[in-house]
C-alpha positions in Angstrom: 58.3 54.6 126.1 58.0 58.2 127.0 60.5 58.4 128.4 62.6 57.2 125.4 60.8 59.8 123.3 61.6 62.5 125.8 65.3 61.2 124.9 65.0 61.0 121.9 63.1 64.7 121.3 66.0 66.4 123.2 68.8 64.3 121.4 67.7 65.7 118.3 67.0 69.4 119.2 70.5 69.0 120.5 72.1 68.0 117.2 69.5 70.8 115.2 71.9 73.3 117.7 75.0 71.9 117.0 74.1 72.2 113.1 73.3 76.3 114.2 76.2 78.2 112.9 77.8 80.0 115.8 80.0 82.2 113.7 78.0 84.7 112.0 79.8 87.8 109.6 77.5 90.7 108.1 79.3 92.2 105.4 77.8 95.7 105.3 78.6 96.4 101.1 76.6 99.5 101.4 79.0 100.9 104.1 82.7 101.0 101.9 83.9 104.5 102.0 87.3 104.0 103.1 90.4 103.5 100.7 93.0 100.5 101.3 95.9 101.3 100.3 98.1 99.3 97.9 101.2 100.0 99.8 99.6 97.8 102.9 101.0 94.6 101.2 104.2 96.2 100.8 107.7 94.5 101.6 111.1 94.8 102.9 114.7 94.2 101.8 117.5 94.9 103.8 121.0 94.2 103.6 120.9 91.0 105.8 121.9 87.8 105.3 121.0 86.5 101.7 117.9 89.0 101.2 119.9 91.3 98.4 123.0 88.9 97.7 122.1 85.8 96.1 118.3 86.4 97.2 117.6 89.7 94.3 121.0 89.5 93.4 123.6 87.4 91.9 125.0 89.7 89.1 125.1 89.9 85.9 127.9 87.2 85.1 126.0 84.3 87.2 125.1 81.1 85.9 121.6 81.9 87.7 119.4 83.1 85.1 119.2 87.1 85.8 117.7 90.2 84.0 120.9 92.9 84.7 122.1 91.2 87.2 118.8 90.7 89.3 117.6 86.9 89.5 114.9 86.2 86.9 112.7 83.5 89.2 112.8 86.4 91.5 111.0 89.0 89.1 108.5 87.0 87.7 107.2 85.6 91.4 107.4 89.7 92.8 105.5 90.9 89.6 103.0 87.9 89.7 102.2 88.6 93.6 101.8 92.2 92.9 104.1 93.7 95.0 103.0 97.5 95.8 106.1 99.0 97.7 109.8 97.8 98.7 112.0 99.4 102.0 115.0 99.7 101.4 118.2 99.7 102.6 117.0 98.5 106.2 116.4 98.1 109.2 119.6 98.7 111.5 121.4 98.3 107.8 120.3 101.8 107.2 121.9 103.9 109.8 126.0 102.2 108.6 124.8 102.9 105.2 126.6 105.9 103.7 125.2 106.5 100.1 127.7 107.1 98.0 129.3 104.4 98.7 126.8 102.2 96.5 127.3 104.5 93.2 129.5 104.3 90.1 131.4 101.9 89.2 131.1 98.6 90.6 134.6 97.4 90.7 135.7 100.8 92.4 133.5 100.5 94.6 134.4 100.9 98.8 133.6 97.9 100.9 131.6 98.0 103.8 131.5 95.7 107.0 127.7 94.6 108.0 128.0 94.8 111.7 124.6 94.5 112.4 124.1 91.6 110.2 127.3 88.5 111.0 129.9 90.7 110.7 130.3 89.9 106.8 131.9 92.0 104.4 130.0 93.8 101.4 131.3 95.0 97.8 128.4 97.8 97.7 127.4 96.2 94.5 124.1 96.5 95.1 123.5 100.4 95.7 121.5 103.2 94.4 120.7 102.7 91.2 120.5 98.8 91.8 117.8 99.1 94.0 115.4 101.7 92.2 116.0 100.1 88.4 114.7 96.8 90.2 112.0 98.2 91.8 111.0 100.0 88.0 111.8 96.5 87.1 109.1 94.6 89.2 106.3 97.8 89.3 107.0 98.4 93.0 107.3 102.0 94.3 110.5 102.3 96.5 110.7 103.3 99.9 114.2 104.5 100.8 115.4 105.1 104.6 118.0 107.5 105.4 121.1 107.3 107.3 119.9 109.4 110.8 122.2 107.3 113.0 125.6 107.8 111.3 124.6 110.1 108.8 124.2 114.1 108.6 121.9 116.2 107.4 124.2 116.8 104.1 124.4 113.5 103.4 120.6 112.7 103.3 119.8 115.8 101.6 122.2 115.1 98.7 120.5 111.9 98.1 117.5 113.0 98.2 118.9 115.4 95.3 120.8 112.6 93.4 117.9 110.5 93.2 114.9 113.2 92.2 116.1 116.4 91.2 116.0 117.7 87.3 118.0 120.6 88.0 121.5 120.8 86.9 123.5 120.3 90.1 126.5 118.6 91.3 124.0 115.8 92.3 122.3 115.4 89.2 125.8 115.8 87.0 127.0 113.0 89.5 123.6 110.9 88.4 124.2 111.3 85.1 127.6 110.5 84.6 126.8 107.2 86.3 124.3 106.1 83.7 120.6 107.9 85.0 120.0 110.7 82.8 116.2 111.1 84.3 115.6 111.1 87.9 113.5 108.4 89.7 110.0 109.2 91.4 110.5 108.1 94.6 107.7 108.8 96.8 108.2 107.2 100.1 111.1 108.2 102.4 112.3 107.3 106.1 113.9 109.4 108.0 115.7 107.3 110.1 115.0 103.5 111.6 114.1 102.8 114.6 116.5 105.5 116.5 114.9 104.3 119.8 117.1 101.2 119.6 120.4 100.9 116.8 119.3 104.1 114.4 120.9 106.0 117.8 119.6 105.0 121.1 117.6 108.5 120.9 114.6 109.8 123.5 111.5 110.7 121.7 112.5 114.5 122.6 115.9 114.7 120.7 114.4 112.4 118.1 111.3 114.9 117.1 113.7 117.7 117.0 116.3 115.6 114.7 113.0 114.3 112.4 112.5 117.9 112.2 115.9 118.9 111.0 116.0 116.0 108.5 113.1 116.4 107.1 113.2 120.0 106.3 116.3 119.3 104.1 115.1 116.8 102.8 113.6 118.5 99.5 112.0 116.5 97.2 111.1 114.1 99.4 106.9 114.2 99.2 106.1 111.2 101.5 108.2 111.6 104.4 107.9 108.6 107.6 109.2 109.5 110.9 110.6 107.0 113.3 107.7 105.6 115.5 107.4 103.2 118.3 108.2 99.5 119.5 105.4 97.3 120.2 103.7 99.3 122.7 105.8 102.4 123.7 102.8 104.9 123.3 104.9 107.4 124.7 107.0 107.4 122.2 104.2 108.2 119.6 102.7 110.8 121.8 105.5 112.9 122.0 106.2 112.8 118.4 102.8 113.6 117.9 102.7 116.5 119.7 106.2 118.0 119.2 105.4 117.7 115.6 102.2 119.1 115.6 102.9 122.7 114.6 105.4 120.8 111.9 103.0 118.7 110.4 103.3 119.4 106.9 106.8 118.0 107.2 105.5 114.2 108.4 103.1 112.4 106.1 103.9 109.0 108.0 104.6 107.7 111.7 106.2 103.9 111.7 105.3 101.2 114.0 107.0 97.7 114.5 105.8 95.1 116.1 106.9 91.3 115.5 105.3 88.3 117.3 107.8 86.5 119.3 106.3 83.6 120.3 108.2 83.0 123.5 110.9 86.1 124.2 113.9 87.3 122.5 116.4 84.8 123.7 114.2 81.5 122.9 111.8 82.7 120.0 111.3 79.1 119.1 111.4 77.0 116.1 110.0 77.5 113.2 108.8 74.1 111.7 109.0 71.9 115.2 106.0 73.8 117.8 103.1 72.7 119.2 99.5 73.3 119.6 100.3 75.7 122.4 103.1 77.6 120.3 100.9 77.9 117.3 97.8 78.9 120.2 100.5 81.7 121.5 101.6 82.9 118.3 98.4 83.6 116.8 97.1 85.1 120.1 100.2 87.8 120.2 99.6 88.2 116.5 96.3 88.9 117.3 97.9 92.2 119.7 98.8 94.0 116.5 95.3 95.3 116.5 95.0 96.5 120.1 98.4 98.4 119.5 96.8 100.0 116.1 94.4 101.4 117.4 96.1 102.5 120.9 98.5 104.2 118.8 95.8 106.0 116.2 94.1 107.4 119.2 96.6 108.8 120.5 97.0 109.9 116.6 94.0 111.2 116.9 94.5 113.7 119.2 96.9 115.6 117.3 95.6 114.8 113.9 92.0 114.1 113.7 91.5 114.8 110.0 94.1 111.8 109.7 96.7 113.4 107.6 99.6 111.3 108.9 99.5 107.6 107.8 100.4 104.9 110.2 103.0 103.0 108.9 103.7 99.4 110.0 107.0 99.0 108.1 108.3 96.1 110.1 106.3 92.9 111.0 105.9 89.6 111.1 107.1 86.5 112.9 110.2 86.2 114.0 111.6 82.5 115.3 115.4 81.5 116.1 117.4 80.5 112.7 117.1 77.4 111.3 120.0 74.9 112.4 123.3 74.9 111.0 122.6 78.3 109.5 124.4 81.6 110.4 123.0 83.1 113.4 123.2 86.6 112.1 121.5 86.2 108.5 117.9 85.5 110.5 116.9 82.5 107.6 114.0 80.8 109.0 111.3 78.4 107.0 107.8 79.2 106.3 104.9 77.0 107.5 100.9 77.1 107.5 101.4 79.1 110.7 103.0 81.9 109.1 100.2 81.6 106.5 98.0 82.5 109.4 100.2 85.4 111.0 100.1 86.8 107.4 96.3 86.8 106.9 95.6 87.9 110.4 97.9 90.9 110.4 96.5 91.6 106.8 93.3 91.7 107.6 93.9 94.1 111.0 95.6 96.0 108.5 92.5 96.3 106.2 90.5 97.0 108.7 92.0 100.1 110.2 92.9 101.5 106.7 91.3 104.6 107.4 94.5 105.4 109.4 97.3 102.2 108.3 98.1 104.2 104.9 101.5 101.3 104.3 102.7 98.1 106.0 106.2 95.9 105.3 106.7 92.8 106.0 110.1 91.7 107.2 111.4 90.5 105.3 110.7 89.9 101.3 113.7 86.8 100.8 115.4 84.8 102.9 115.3 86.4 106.1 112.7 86.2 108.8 109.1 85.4 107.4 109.8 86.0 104.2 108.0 85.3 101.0 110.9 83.6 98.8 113.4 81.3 100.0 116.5 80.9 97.2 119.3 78.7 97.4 122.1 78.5 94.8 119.5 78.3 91.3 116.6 77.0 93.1 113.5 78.8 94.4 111.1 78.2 96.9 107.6 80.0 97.5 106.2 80.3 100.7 102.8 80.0 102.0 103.3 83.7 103.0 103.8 84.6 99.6 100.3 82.7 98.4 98.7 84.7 101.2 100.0 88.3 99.9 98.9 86.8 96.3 95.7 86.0 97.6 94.9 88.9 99.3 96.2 91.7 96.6 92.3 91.4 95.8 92.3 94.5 98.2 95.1 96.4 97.1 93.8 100.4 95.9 90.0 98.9 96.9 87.3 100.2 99.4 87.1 98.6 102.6 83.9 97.2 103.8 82.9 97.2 107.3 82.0 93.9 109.5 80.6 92.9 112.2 82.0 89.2 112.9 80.6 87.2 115.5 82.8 84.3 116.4 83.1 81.3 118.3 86.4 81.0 120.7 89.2 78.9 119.9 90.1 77.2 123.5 93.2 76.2 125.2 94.4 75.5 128.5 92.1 77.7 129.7 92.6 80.5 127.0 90.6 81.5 124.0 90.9 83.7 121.1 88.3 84.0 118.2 87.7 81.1 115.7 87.9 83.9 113.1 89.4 86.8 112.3 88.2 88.5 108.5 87.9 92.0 106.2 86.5 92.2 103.2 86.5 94.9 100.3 84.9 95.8 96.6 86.7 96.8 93.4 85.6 96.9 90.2 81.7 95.3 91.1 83.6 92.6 93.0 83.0 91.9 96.9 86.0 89.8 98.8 85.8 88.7 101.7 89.4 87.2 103.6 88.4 84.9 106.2 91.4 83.2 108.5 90.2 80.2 110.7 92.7 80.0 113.6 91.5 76.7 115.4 93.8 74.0 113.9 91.0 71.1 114.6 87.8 72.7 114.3 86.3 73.7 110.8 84.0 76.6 111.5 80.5 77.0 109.8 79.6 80.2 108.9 76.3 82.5 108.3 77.1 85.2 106.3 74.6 88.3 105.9 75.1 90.6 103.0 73.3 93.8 103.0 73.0 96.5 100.5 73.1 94.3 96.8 72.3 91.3 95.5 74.9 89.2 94.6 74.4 86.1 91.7 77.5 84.1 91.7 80.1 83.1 94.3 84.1 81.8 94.1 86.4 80.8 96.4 90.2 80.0 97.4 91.8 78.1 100.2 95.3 77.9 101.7 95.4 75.3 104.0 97.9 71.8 105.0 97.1 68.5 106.4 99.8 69.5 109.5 100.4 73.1 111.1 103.7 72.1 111.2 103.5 71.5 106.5 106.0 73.7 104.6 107.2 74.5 101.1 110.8 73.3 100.5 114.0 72.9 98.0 113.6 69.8 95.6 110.1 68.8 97.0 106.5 69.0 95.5 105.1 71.8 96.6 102.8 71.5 99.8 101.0 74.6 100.3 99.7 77.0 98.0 96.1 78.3 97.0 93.5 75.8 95.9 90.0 76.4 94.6 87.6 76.3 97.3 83.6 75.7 96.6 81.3 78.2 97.8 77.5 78.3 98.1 75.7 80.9 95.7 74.2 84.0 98.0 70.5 83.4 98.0 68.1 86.1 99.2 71.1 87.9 100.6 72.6 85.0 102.8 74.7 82.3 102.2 76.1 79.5 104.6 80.1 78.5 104.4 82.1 75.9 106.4 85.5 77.8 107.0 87.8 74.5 107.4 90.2 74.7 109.9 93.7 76.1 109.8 93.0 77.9 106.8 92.7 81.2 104.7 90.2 81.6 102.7 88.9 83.8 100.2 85.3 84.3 99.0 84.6 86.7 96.0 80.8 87.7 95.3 79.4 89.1 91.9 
């Protein structure tokens, strides 16, 4: 008999600690001070595959419904996910791209080979003035990149002139004459892509003294990003730091790229078709984008500790082999819950270094790599990436709140990463809090501590599948997208949430 009750007495203290949440998250709302930019959920269109042609545009004389030319399905769904910022004209695109090319009259137009991108050929329909009347057209700021690998210092000069000057010029004559009386504000300029690798196969040393050159012509150019590093070349970033430093007034941004390969570069894997090991090893190297962050602002740092220069993560995301039967140079992959997760993660790193990550790009915004629109012929398709960026433009131009998040490791053949990975911000009286859960089998309960306010009412919303492997497809009902997800009302400054698992979430507090 006692010994029964001894049984019994530690049986239940054992299930009272299994009922303990082991994931706890203080949300300190009377720490926000720093700014998140808007342009951290920005995007990326290059000329590759069917991103511009037949993804943002068919032309005006398609039977695809179109506003000048520029697919209709495609506005409304940019517009309605808030997009901040589009890059544009690539990627490796950029450095064959010759400007002028891409103005005046369609029809007369020069043609252009795409060798980076299958070898196709390209009327230069979509140029110029395409480009920046769309981004007008969906309330997205433009980021241009200039030709450094092919290009001269003339070249990128002039465009800079055709596309912002006022004065009366060759330039602005030329502008006018081709239908753009006004110039555009563009803001946000590359100079150069990735001239480590195809933008010219350039050391760091001839590269800061090129960046240098470029930018100083490049008048009227206000935000100007200089090529940064691969992954984790910290080299690279140290010496454009420091050969830079005495320039500084001529870089306002450094890029980075980093995309999570979840094998290596000659088997990256399917996209739909993985395991629980290959969505365990994609998360976890998603997971690196935060060591290399803030590896690379430290080194930042050191030249620029008032922060001046933004870190710019214009290229990122996942990155699998095509899907089967497609062409192997146009990068078209699908979209499942996993890249929900890869989104939300690197979203939330993102948020949380904002004091230094001024703009980010995904790679790429349609039909290429983890985009969030897949079009083919008059159909559309939105993927769970896109639900994620429309979820999470809650924190776009709001102040970051600091965490501490105490989590329980997700386990795997003798590996673990966190259970959760979060950030959380306040606009306009409202507190959100983005919460991913990265264990596919294990809902995670959650303490949450709120200090600084009281809070009265609480909402939520969920992206999550029945399957890692679930995705959003052509001539199907719609399998992912964001849900309403109940939430328990904050009581004396704590509240208690079971995160399921696989899932983002959002929780908003008033």
């Amino acid at each position: 008999m006692k010994k029964t009750s001894i049984l019994l007495a530690t049986f239940f203290v054992l299930i009272g600690l299994n009922t303990l949440a082991q994931n706890k998250i203080i949300v300190h709302t009377d720490g926000a001070s720093t700014k998140i930019n808007k342009e951290i959920y920005g995007h990326f269109a290059e000329h590759l595959g069917h991103c511009i042609y037949g993804g943002i545009y068919v032309g005006d004389t398609s039977a695809i419904p179109n506003i000048h030319g520029y697919r209709t399905d495609v506005v409304d769904a940019l517009k309605e996910m808030k997009i901040p910022v589009l890059r544009w004209p690539g990627g490796c695109f950029a450095d064959t791209y010759h400007w002028m090319d891409g103005i005046g009259t369609q029809s007369e137009r020069a043609s252009i080979v795409n060798v980076h991108w299958g070898g196709v050929t390209e009327d230069n329909s979509f140029g110029t003035h395409e480009f920046l009347n769309f981004c007008e057209l969906i309330n997205a700021e433009p980021f241009v990149s200039l030709n450094v690998g092919s290009g001269t210092v003339r070249e990128a000069s002039e465009w800079v002139e055709y596309i912002t000057s006022s004065n009366k010029s060759p330039m602005t004559d030329m502008r006018k004459k081709n239908g753009r009386t006004e110039p555009w504000k563009v803001k946000f300029w590359g100079i150069g892509n990735e001239t480590w690798g195809c933008g010219g196969d350039m050391t760091p040393e001839f590269y800061s003294d090129i960046f240098r050159q470029y930018a100083g012509f490049a008048r009227g150019a206000n935000y100007k990003v200089a090529c940064g590093a691969s992954d984790s070349d910290y080299n690279w970033t140290e010496v454009l730091m420091k050969n830079t430093q005495s320039k500084q007034h001529l870089m306002q941004g450094l890029s980075l790229h980093y995309y999570t390969i979840t094998h290596d570069w000659t088997n990256k894997g399917s996209a739909t078709k993985f395991t629980e090991q290959e969505w365990f090893t994609t998360l976890s190297k998603t997971l690196v984008m935060d060591e290399l962050v803030t590896k690379h602002s430290t080194i930042m740092d050191k030249y620029d500790p008032k922060k001046k220069v933004g870190l710019v993560v214009d290229e990122w995301g996942n990155w699998f082999d095509v899907e089967p039967g497609t062409n192997g140079g146009f990068l078209y992959q699908q979209n499942t819950l996993r890249d929900a997760l890869v989104a939300g993660i690197n979203l939330n790193i993102f948020n949380n270094h904002s004091d230094r990550v001024q703009m980010a790009n995904i790679a790429q915004a349609i039909n290429v790599l983890q985009s969030v629109i897949l079009t083919k012929d008059d159909k559309i398709v939105l993927t769970p990436t896109y639900y994620v960026f429309k979820m999470y433009a809650v924190h776009q131009d709001a102040t970051l709140i600091p965490l501490n998040v105490s989590s329980e490791k997700y386990e795997l053949n003798g590996k673990s990463i966190p259970t959760l990975n979060a950030s959380a911000s306040v606009k306009d009286g409202v507190v959100s809090i983005t919460i991913c859960n990265l264990n596919p089998n294990k809902s995670a309960v959650t303490e949450f501590t709120l200090t600084g306010q009281d809070f009265t009412s609480a909402t939520g919303q969920i992206i999550t599948s029945s399957n890692t492997t679930d995705y959003n497809d052509f001539g199907k009902a719609e399998v992912i997208n964001s849900k309403p997800f109940t939430v328990q009302k904050p009581k004396n400054g704590s509240m208690k949430i079971e995160i399921p698992a696989k899932s983002v979430v959002l929780i908003q507090l008033k």
